[in-house]
C-alpha positions as CSV (number, residue, x, y, z in Angstrom):
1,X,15.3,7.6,-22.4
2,X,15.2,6.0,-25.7
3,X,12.0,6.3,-27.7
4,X,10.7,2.9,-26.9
5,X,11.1,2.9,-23.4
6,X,8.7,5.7,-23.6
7,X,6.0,4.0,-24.9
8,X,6.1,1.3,-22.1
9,X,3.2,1.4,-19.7
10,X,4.5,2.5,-16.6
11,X,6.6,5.5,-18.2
12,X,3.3,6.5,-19.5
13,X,1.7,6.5,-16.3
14,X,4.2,8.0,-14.5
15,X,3.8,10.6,-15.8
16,X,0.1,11.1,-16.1
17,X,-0.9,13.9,-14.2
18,X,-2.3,13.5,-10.8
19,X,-5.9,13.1,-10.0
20,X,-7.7,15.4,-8.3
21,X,-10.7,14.0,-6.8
22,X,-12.5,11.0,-7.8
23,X,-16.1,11.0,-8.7
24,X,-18.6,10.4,-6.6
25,X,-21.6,8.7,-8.5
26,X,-23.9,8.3,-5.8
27,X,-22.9,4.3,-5.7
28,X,-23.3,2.0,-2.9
29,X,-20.9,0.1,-1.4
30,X,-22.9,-2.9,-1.7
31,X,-21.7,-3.0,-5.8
32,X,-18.6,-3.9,-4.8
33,X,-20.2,-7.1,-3.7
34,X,-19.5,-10.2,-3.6
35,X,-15.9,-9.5,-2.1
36,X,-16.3,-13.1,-0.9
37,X,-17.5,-16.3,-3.3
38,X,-20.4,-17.6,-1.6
39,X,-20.6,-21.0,-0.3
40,X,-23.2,-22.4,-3.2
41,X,-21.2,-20.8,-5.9
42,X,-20.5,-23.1,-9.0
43,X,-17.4,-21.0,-8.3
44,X,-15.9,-21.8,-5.3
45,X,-14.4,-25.4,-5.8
46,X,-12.3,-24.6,-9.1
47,X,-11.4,-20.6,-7.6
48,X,-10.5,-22.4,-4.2
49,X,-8.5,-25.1,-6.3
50,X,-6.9,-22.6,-8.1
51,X,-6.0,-20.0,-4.5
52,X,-4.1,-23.2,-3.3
53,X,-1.9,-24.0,-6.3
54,X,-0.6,-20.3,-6.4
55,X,0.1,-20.5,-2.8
56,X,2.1,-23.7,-3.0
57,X,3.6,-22.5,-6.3
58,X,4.4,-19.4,-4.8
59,X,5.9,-21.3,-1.7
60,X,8.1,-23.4,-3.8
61,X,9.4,-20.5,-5.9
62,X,9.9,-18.4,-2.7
63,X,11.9,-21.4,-1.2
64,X,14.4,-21.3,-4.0
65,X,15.7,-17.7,-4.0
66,X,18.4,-16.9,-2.1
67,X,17.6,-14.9,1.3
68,X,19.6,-11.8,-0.3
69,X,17.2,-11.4,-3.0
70,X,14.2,-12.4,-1.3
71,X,15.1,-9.3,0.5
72,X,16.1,-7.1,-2.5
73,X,12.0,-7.9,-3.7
74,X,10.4,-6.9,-0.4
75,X,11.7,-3.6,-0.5
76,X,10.8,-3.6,-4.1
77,X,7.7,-4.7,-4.0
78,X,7.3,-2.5,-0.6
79,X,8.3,0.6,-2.3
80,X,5.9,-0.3,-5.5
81,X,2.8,-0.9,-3.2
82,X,3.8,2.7,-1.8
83,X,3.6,4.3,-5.0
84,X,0.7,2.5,-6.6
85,X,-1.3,2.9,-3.1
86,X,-0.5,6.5,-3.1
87,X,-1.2,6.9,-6.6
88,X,-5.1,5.9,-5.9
89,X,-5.7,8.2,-3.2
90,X,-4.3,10.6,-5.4
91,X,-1.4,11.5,-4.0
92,X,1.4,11.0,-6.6
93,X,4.4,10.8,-5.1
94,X,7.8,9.6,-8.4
95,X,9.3,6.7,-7.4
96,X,12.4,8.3,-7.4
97,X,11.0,10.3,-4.7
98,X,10.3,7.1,-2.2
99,X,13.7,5.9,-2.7
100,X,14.8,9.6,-1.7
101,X,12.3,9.2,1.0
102,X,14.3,5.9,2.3
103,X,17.1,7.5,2.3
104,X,16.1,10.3,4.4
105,X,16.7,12.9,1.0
106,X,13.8,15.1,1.2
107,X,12.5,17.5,-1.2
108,X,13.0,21.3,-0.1
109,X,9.2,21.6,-1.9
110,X,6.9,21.5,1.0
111,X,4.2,19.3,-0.7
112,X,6.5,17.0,-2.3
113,X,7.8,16.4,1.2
114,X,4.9,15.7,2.7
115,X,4.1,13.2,0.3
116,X,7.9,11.7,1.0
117,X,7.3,11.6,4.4
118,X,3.9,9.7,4.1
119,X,5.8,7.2,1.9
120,X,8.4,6.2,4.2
121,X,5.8,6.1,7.1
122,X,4.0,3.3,4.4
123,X,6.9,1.3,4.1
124,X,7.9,1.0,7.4
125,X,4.3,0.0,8.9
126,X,4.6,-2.2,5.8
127,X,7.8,-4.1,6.5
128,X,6.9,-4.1,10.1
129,X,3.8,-6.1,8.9
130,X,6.3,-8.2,6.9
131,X,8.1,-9.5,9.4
132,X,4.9,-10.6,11.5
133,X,4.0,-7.8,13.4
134,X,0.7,-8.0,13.6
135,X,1.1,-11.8,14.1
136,X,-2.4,-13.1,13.2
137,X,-3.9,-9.8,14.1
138,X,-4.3,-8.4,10.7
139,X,-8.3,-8.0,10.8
140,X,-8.8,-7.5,14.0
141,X,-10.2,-3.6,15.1
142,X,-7.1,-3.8,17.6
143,X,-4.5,-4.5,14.6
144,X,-6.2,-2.0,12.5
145,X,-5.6,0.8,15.3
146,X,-1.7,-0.4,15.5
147,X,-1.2,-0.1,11.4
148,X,-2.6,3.9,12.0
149,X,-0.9,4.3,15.3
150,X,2.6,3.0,14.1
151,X,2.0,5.2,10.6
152,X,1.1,8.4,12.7
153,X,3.8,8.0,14.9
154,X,6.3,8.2,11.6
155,X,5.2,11.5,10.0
156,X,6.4,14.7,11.7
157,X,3.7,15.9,14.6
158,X,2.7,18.7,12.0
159,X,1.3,15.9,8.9
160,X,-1.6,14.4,11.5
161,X,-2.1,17.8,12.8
162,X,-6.2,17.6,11.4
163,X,-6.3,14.0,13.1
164,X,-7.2,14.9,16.9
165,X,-4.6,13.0,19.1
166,X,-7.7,10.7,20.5
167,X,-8.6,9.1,17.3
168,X,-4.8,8.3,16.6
169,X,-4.6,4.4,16.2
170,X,-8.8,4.2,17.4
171,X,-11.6,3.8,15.4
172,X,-13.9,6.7,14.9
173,X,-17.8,6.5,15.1
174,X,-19.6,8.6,12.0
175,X,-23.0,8.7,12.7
């Protein structure tokens, strides 16, 4: 690796060290509002305006790839979203490692495993979203339960050992 492709961003943070635990501050939820831009937002119109042009730019630019590559990015992007995902729970798994993972080359480091294992198990439930599996069923409770179902299902019985086989693909009450 030359000395300037060491200084680029994502060399960098790959190799940051992994975070621990994140601090809890005692904040509520409700400051992560508003998720959604209300109604009488000054907002909404030009935000709304500006939601459909990327969809139809993205449309257009999605029509004039080639299916090959269009499939060479999903597993790109697929495999990024793994890592990035995986690196905010704190769980930092190289990507070097997930393409391992996909190719069923696992680490003989127990830990580094695991975290291979939960990787492909990502990918898949992702591509399987991908291709319309939860067909329109993507906020429902029921299509939530599939997503952890399907994900459970692809790590060896031992990695959901702590999740008791009734909550696997439910929701669970806290109360």
């Amino acid at each position: 690796m030359n000395e300037e492709s060491a200084k680029h961003p994502a060399i960098k943070a790959a190799k940051m060290p992994v975070i621990s635990r994140a601090e809890d501050r005692g904040e509520s939820i409700a400051e992560m509002k508003p998720l959604l831009i209300g109604e009488t937002s000054r907002f909404r119109g030009p935000l709304t305006d500006l939601a459909v042009e990327l969809v139809q730019k993205s449309a257009r630019f999605r029509g004039s790839l080639p299916e090959s590559l269009l499939t060479s990015l999903a597993d790109l992007v697929r495999a990024m979203n793994c890592y990035y995902s995986n690196l905010i729970e704190g769980h930092y798994t190289h990507p070097i490692d997930i393409e391992r993972a996909q190719k069923n080359d696992y680490s003989k480091d127990v830990g580094k495993r695991n975290l291979q294992f939960e990787a492909k198990a990502h990918i898949e439930v992702q591509k399987w979203i991908d291709e319309g599996g939860l067909s329109g069923r993507a906020t429902t409770a029921e299509g939530i339960c599939e997503i952890h179902r399907r994900f459970c299902e692809l790590l060896p019985p031992r990695r959901c050992a702590s999740i008791p086989e009734a909550f696997l693909g439910s929701l669970r009450a806290f109360g």
